[in-house]
Predicted model as a PDB file, atoms N, CA, C, CB and O in Angstrom, pLDDT in the B-factor column:
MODEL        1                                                                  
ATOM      1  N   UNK A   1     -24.699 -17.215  27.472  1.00 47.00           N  
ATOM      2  CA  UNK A   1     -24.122 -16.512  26.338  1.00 47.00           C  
ATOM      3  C   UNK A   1     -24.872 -15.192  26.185  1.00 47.00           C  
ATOM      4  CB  UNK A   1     -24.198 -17.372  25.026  1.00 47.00           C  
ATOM      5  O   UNK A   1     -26.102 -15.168  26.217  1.00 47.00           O  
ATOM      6  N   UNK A   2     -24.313 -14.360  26.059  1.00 48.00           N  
ATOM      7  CA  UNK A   2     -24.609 -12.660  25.920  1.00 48.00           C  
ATOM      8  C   UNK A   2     -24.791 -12.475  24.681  1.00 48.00           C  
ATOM      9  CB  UNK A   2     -23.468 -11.595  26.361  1.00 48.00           C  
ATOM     10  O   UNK A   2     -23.704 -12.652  24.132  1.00 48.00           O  
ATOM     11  N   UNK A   3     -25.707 -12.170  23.815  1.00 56.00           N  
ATOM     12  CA  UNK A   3     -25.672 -11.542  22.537  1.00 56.00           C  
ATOM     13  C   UNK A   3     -26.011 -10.073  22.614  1.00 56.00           C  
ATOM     14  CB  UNK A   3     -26.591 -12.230  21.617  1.00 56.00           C  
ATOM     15  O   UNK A   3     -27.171  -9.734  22.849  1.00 56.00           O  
ATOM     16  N   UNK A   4     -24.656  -8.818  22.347  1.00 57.00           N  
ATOM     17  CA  UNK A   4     -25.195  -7.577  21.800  1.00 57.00           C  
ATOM     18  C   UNK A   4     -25.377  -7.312  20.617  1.00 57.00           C  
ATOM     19  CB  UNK A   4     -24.631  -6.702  22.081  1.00 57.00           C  
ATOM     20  O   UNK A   4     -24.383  -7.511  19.918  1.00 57.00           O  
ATOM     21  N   UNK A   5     -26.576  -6.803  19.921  1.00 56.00           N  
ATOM     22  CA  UNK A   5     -26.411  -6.965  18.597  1.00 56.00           C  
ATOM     23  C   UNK A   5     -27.090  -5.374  18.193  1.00 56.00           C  
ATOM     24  CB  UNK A   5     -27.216  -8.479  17.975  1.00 56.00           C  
ATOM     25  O   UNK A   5     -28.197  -5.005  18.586  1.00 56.00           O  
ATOM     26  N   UNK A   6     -26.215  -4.598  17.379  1.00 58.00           N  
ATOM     27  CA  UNK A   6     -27.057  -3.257  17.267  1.00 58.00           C  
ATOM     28  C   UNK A   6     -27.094  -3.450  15.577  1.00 58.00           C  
ATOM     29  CB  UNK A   6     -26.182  -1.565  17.993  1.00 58.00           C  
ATOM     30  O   UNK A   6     -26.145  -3.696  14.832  1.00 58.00           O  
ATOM     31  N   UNK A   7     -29.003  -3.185  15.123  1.00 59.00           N  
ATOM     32  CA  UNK A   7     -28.953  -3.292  14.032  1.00 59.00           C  
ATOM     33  C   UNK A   7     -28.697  -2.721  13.138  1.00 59.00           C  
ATOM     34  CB  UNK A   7     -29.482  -3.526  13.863  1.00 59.00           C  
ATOM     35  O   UNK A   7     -29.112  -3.003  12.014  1.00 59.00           O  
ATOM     36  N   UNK A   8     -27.584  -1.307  13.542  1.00 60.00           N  
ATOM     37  CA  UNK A   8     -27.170  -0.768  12.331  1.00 60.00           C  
ATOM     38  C   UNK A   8     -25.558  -0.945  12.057  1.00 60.00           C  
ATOM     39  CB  UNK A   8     -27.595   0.704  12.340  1.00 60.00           C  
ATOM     40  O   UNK A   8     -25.111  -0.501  11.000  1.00 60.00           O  
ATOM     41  N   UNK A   9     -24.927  -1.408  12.734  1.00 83.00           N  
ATOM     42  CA  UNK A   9     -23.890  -1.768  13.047  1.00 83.00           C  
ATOM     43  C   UNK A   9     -22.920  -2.977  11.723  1.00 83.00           C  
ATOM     44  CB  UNK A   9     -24.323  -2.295  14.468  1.00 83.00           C  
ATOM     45  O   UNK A   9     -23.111  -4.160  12.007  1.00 83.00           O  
ATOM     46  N   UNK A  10     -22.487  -2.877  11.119  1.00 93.00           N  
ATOM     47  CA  UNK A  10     -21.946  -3.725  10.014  1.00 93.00           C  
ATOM     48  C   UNK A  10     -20.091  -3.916  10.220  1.00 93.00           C  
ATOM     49  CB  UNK A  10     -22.418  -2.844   8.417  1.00 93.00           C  
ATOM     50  O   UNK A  10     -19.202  -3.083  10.048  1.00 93.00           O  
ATOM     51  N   UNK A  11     -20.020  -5.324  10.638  1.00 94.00           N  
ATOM     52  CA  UNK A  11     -18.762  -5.875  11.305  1.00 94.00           C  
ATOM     53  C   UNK A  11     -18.080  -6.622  10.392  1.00 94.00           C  
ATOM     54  CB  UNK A  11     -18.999  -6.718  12.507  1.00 94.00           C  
ATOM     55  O   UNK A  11     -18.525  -7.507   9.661  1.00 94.00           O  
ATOM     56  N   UNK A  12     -16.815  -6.146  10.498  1.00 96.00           N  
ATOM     57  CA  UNK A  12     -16.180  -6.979   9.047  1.00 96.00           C  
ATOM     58  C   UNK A  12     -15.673  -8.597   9.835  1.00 96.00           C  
ATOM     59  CB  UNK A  12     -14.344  -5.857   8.149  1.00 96.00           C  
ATOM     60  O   UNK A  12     -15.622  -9.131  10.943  1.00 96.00           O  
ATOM     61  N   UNK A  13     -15.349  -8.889   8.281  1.00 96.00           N  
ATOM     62  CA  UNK A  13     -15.072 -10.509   8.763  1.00 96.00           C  
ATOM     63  C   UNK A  13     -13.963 -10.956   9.461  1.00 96.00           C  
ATOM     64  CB  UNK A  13     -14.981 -11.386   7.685  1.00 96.00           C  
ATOM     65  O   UNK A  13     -13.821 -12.029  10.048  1.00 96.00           O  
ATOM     66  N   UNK A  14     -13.032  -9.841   9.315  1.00 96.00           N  
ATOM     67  CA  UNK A  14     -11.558  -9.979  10.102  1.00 96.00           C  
ATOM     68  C   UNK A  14     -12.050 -10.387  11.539  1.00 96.00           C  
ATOM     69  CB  UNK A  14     -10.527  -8.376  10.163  1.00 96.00           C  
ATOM     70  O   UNK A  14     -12.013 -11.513  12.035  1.00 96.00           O  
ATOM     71  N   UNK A  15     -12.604  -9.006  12.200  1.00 95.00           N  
ATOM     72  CA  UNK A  15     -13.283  -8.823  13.137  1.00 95.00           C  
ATOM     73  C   UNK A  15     -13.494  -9.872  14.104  1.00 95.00           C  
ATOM     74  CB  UNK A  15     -14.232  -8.419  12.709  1.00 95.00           C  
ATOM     75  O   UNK A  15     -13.040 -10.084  15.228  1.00 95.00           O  
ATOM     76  N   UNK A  16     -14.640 -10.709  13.047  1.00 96.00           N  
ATOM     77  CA  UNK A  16     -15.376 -12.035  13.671  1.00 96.00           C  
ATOM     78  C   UNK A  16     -14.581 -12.795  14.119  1.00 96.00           C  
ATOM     79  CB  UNK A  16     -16.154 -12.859  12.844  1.00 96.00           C  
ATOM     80  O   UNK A  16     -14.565 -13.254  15.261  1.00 96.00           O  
ATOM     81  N   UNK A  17     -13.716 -13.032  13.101  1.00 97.00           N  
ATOM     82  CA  UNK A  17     -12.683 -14.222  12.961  1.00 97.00           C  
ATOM     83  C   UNK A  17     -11.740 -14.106  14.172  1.00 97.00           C  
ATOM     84  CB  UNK A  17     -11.775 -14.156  11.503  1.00 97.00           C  
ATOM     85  O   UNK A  17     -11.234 -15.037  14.798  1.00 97.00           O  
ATOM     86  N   UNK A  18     -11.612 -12.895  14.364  1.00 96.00           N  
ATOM     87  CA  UNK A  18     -10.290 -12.206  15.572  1.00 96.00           C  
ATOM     88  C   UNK A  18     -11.238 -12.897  17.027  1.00 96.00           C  
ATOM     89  CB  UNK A  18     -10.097  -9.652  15.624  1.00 96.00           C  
ATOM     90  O   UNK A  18     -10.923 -13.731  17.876  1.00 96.00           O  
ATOM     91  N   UNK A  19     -12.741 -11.933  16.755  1.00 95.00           N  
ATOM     92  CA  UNK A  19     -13.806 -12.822  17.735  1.00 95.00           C  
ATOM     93  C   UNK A  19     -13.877 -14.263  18.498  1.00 95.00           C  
ATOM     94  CB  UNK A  19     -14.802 -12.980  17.021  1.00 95.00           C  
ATOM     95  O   UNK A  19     -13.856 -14.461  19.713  1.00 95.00           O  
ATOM     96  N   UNK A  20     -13.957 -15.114  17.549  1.00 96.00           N  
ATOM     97  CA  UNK A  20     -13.831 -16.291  17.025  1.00 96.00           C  
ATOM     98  C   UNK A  20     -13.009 -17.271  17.362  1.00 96.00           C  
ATOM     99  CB  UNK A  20     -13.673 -16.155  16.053  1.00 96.00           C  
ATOM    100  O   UNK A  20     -13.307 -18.465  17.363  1.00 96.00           O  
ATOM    101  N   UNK A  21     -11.714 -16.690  17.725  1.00 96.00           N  
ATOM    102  CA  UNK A  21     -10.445 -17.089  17.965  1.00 96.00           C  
ATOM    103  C   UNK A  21     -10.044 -17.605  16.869  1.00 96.00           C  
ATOM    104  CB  UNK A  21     -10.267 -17.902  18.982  1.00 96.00           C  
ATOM    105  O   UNK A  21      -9.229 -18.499  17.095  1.00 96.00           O  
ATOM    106  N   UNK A  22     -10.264 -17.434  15.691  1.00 97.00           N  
ATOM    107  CA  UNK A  22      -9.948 -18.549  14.681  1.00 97.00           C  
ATOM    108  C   UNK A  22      -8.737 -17.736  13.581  1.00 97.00           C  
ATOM    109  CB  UNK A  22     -11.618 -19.111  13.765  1.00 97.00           C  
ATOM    110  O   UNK A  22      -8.571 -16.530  13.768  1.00 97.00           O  
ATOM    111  N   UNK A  23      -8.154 -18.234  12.778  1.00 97.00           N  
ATOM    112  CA  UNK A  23      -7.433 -17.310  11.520  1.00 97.00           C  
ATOM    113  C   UNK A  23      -8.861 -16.784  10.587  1.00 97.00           C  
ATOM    114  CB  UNK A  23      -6.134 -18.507  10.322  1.00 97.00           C  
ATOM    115  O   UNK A  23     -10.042 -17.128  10.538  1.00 97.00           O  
ATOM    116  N   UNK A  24      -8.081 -15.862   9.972  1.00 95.00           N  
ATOM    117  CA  UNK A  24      -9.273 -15.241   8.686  1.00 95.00           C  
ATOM    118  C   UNK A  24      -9.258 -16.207   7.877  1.00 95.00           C  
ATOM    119  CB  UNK A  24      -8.941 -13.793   7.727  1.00 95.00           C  
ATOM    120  O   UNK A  24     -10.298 -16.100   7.228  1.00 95.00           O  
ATOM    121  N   UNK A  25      -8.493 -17.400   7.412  1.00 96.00           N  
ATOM    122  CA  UNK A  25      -8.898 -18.326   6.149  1.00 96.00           C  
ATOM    123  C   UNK A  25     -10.017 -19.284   7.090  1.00 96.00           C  
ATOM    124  CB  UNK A  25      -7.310 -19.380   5.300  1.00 96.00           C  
ATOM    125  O   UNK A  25     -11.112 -19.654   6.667  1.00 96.00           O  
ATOM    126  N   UNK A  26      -9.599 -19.511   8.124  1.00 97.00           N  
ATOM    127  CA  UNK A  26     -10.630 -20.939   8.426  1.00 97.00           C  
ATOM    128  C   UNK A  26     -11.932 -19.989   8.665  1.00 97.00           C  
ATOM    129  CB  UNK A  26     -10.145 -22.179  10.122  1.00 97.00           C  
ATOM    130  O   UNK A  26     -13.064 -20.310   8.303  1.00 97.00           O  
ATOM    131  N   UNK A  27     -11.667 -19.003   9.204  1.00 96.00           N  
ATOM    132  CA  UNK A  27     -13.115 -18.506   8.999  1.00 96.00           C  
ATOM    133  C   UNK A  27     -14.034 -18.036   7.724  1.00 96.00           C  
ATOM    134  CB  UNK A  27     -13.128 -17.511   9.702  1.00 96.00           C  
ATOM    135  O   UNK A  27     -15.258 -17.948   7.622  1.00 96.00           O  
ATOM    136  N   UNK A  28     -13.209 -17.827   6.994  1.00 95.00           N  
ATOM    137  CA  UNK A  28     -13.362 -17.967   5.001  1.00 95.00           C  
ATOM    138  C   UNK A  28     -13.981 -19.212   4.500  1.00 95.00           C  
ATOM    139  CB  UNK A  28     -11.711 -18.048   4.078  1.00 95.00           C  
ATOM    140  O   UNK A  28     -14.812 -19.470   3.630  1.00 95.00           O  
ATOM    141  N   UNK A  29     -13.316 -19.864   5.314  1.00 96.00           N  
ATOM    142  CA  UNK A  29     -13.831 -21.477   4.855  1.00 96.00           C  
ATOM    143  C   UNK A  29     -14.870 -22.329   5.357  1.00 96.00           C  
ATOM    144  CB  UNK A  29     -12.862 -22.361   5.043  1.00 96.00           C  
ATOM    145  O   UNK A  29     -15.235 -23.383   4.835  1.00 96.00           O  
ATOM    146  N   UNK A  30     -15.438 -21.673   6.672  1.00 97.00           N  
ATOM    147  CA  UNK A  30     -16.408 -21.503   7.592  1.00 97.00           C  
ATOM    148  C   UNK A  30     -17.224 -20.803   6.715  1.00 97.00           C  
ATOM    149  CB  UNK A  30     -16.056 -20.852   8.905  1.00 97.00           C  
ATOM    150  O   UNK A  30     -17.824 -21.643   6.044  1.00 97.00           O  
ATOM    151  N   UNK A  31     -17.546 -19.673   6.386  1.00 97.00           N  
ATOM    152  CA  UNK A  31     -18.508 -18.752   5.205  1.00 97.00           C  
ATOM    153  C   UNK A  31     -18.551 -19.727   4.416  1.00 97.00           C  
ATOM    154  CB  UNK A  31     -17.937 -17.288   4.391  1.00 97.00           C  
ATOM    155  O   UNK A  31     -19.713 -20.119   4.313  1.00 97.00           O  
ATOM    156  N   UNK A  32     -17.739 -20.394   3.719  1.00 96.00           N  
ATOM    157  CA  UNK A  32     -18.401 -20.710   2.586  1.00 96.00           C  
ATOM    158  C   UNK A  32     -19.444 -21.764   2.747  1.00 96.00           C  
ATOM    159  CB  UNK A  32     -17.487 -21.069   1.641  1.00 96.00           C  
ATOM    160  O   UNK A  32     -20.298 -21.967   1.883  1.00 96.00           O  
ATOM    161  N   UNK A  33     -19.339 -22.643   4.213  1.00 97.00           N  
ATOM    162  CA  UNK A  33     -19.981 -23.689   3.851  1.00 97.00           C  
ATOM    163  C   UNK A  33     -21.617 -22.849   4.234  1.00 97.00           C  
ATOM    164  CB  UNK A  33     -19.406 -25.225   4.748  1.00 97.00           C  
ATOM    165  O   UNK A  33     -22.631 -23.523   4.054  1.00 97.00           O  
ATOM    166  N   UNK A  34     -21.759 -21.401   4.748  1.00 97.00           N  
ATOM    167  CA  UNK A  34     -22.833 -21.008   4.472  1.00 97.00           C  
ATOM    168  C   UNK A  34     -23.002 -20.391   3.911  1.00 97.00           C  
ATOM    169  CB  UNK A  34     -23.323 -20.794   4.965  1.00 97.00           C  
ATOM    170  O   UNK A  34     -23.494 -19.352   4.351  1.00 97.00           O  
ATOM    171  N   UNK A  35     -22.770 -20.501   2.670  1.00 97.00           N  
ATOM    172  CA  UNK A  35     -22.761 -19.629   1.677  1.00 97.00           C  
ATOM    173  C   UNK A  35     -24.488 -19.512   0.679  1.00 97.00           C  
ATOM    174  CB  UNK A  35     -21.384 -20.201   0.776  1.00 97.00           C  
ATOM    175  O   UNK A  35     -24.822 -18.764  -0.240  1.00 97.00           O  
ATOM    176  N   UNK A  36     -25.142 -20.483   1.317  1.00 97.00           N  
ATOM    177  CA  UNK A  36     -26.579 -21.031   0.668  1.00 97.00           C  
ATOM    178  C   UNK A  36     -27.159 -19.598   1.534  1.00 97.00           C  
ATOM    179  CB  UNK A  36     -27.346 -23.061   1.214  1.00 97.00           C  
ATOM    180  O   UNK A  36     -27.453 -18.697   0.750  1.00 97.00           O  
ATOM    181  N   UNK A  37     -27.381 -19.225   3.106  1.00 97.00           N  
ATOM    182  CA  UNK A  37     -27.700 -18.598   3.771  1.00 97.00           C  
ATOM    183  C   UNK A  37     -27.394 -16.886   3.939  1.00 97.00           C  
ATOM    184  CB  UNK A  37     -27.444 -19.318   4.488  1.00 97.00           C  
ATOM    185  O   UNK A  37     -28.056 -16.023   4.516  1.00 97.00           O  
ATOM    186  N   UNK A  38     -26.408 -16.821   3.357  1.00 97.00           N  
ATOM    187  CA  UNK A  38     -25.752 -15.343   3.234  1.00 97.00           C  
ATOM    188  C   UNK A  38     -26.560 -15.068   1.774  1.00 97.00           C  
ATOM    189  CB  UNK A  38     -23.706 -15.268   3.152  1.00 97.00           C  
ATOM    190  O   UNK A  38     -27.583 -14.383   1.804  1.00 97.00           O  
ATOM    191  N   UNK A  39     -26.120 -15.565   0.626  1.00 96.00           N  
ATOM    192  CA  UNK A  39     -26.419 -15.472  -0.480  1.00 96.00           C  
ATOM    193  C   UNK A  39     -28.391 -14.942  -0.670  1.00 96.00           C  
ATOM    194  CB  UNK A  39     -25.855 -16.942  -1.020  1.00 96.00           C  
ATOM    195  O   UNK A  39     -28.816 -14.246  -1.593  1.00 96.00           O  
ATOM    196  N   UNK A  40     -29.182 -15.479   0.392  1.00 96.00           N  
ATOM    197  CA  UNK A  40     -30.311 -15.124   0.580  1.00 96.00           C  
ATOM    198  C   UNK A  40     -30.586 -14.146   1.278  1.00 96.00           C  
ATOM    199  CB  UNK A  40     -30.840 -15.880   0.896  1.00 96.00           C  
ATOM    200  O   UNK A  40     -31.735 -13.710   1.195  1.00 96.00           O  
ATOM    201  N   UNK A  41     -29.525 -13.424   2.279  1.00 95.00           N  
ATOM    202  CA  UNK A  41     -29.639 -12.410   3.299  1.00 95.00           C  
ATOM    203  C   UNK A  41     -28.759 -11.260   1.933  1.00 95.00           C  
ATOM    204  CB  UNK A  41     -28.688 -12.889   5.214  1.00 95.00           C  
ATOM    205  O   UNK A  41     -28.651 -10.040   2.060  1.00 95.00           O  
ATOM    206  N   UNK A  42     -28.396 -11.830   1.082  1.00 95.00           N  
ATOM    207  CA  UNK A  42     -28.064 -10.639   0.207  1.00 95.00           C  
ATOM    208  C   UNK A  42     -26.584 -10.121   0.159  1.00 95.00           C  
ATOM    209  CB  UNK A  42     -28.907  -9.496   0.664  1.00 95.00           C  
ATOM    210  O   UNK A  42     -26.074  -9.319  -0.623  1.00 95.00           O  
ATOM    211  N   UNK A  43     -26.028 -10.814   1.229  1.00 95.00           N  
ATOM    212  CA  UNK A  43     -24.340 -10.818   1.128  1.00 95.00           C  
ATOM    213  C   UNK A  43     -23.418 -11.454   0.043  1.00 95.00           C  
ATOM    214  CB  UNK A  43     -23.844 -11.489   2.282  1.00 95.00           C  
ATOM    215  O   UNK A  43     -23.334 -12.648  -0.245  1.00 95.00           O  
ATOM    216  N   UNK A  44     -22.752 -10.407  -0.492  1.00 94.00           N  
ATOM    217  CA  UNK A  44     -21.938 -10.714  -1.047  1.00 94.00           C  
ATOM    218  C   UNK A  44     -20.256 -11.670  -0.628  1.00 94.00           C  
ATOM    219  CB  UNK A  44     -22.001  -9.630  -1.435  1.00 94.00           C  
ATOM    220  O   UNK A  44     -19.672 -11.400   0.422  1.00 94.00           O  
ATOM    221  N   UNK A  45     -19.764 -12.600  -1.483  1.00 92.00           N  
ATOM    222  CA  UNK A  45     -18.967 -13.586  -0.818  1.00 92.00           C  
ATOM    223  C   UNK A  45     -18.077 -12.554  -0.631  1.00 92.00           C  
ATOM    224  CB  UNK A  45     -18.488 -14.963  -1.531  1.00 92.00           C  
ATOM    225  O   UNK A  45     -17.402 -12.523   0.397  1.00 92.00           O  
ATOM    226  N   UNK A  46     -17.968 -11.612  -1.569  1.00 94.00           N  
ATOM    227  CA  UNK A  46     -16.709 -10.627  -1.702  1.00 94.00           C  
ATOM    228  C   UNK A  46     -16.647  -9.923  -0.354  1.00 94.00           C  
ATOM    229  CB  UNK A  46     -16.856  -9.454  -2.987  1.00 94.00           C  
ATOM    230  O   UNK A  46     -15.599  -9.845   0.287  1.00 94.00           O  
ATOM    231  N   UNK A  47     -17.858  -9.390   0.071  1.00 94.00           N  
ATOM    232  CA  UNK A  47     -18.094  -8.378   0.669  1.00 94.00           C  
ATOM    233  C   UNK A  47     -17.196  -8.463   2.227  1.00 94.00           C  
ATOM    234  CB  UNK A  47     -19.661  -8.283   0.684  1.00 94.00           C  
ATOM    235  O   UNK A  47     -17.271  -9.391   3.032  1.00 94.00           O  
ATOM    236  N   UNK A  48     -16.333  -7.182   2.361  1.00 95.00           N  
ATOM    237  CA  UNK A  48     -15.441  -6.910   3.434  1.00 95.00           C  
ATOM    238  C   UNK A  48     -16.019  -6.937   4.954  1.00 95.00           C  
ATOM    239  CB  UNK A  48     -14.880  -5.591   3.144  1.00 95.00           C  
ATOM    240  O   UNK A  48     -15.329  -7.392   5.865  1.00 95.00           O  
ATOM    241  N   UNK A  49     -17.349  -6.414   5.178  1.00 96.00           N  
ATOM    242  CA  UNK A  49     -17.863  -6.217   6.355  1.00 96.00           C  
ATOM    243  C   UNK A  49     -19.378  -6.709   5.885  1.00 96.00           C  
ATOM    244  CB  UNK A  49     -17.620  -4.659   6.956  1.00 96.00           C  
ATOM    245  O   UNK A  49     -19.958  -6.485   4.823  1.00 96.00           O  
ATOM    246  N   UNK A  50     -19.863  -7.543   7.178  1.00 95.00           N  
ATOM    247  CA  UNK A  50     -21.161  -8.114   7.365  1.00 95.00           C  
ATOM    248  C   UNK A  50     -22.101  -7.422   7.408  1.00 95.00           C  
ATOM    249  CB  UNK A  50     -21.300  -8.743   8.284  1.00 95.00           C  
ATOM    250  O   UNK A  50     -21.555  -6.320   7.435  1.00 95.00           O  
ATOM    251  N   UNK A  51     -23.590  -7.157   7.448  1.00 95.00           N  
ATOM    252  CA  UNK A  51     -24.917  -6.634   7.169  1.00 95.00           C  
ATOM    253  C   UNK A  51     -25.118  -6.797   9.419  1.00 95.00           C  
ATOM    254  CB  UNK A  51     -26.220  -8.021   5.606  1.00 95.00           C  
ATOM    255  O   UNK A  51     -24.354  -7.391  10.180  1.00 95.00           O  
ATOM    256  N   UNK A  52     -25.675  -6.457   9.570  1.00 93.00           N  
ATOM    257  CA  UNK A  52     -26.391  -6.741  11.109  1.00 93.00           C  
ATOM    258  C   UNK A  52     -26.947  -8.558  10.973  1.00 93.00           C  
ATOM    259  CB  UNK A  52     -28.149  -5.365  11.391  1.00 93.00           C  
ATOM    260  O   UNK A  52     -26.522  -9.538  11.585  1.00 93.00           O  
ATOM    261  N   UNK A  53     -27.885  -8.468  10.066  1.00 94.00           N  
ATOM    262  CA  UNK A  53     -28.462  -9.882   9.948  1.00 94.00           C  
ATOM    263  C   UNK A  53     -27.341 -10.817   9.947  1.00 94.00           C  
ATOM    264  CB  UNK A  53     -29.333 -10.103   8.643  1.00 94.00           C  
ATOM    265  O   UNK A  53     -27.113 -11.713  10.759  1.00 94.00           O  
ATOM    266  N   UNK A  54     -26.777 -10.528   9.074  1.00 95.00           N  
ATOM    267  CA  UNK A  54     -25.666 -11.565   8.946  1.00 95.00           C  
ATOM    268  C   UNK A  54     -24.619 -11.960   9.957  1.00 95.00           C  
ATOM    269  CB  UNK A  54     -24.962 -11.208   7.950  1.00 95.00           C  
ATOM    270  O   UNK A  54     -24.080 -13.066   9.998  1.00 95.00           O  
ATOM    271  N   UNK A  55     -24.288 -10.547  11.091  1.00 94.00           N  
ATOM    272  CA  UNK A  55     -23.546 -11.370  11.695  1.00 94.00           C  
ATOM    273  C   UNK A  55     -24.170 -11.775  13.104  1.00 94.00           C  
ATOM    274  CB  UNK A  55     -22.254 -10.789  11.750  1.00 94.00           C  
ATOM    275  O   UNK A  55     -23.474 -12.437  13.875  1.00 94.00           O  
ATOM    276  N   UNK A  56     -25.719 -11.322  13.536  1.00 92.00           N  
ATOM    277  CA  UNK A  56     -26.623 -12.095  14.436  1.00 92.00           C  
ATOM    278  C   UNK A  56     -26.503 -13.868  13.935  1.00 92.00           C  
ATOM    279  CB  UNK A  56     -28.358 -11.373  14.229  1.00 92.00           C  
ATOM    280  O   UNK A  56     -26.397 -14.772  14.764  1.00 92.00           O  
ATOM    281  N   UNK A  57     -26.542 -14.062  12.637  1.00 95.00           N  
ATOM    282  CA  UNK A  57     -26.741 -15.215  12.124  1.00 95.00           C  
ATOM    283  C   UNK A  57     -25.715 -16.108  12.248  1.00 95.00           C  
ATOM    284  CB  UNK A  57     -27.060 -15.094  10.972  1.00 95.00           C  
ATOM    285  O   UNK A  57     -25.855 -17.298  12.528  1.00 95.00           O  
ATOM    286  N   UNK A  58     -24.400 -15.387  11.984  1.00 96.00           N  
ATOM    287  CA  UNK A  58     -23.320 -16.293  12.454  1.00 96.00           C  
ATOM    288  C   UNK A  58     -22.705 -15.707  13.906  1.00 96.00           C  
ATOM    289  CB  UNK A  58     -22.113 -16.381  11.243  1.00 96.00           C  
ATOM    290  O   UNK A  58     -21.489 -15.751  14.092  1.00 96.00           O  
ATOM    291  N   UNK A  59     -23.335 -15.324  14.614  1.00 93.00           N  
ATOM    292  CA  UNK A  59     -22.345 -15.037  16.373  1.00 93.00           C  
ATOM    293  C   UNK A  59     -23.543 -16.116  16.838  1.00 93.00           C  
ATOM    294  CB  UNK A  59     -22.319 -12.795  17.542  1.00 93.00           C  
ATOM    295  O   UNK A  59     -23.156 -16.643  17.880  1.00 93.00           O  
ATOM    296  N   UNK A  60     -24.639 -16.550  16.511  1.00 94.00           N  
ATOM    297  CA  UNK A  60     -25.343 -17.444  17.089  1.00 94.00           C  
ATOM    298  C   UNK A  60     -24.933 -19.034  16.714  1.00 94.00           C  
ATOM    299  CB  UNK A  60     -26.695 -17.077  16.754  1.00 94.00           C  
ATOM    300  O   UNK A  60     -25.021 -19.892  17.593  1.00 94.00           O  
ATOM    301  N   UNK A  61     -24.352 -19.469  14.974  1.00 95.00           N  
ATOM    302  CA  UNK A  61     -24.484 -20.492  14.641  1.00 95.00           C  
ATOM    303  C   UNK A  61     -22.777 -20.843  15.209  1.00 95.00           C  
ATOM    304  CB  UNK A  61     -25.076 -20.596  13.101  1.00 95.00           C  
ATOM    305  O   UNK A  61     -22.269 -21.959  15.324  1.00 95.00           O  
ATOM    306  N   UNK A  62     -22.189 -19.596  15.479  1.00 94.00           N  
ATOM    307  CA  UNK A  62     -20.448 -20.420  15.825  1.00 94.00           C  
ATOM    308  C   UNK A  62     -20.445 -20.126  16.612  1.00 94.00           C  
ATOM    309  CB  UNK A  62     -19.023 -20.250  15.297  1.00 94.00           C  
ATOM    310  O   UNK A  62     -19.245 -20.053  16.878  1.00 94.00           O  
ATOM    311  N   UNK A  63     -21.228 -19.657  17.818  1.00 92.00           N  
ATOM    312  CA  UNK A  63     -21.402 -19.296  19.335  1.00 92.00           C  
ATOM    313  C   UNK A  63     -20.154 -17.720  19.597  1.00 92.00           C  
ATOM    314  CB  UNK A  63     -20.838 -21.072  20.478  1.00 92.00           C  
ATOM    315  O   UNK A  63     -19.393 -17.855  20.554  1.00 92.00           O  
ATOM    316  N   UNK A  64     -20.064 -16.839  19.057  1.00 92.00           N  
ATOM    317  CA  UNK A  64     -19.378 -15.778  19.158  1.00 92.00           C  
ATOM    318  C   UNK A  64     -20.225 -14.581  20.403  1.00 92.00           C  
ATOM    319  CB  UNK A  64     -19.230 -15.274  17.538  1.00 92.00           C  
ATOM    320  O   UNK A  64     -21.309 -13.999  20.454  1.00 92.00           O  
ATOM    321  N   UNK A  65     -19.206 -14.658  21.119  1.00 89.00           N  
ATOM    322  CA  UNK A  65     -19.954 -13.554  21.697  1.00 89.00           C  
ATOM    323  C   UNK A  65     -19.499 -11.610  21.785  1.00 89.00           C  
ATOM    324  CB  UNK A  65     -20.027 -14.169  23.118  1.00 89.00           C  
ATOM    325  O   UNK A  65     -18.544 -11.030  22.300  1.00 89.00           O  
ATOM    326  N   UNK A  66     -20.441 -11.220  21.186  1.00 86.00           N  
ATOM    327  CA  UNK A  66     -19.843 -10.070  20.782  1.00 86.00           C  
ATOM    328  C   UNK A  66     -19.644  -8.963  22.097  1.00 86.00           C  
ATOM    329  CB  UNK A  66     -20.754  -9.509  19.589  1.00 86.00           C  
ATOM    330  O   UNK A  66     -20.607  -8.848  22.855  1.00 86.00           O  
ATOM    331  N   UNK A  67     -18.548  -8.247  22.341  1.00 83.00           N  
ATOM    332  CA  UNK A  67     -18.535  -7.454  23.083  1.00 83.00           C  
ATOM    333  C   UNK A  67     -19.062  -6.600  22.969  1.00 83.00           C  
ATOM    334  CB  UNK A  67     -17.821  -7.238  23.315  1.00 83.00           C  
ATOM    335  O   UNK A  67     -19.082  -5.976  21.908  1.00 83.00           O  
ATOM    336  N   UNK A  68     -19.908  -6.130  24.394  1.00 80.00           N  
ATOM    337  CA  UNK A  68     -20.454  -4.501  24.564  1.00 80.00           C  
ATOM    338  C   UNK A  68     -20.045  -3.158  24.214  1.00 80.00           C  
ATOM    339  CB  UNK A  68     -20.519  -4.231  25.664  1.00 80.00           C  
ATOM    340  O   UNK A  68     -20.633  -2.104  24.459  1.00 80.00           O  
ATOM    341  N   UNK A  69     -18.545  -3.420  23.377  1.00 75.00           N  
ATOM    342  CA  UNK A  69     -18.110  -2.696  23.076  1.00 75.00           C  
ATOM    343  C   UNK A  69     -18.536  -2.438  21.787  1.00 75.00           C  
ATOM    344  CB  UNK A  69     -17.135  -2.826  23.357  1.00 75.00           C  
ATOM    345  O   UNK A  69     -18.339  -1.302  21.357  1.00 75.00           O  
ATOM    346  N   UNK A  70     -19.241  -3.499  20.869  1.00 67.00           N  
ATOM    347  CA  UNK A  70     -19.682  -3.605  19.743  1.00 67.00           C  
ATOM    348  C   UNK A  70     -21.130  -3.176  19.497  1.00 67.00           C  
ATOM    349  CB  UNK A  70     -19.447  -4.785  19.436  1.00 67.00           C  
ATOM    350  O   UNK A  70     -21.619  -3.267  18.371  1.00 67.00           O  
TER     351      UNK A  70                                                      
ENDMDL                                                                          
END                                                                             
């Protein structure tokens, strides 16, 4: 598994989800159950696009691999 991760870089959740292969609700519903972990990295549930931390944190915990294009 390849992880590119640039830390200034902030990826919205569509994005991931498109990533992911998944729809944007199951991946909504996926967030929430880490919602203990975001909430400490300072993300908002609202919030449209991810922090760097945040989405190192989830391309590792749902195995996403981000393209070099990213």
């Amino acid at each position: 598994m390849s992880h590119n991760y640039d830390r200034y870089r902030f990826i919205s959740k569509a994005e991931l989800a498109r990533l992911a292969n998944v729809s944007p609700r199951t991946f909504t519903r996926y967030l929430a159950t880490k919602r203990q972990v975001l909430n400490a990295m300072g993300v908002s549930p609202k919030a449209q696009k991810l922090p760097p931390q945040a989405v190192r944190y989830i391309c590792e915990d749902y195995c996403i691999d981000l393209p070099p294009s990213l």
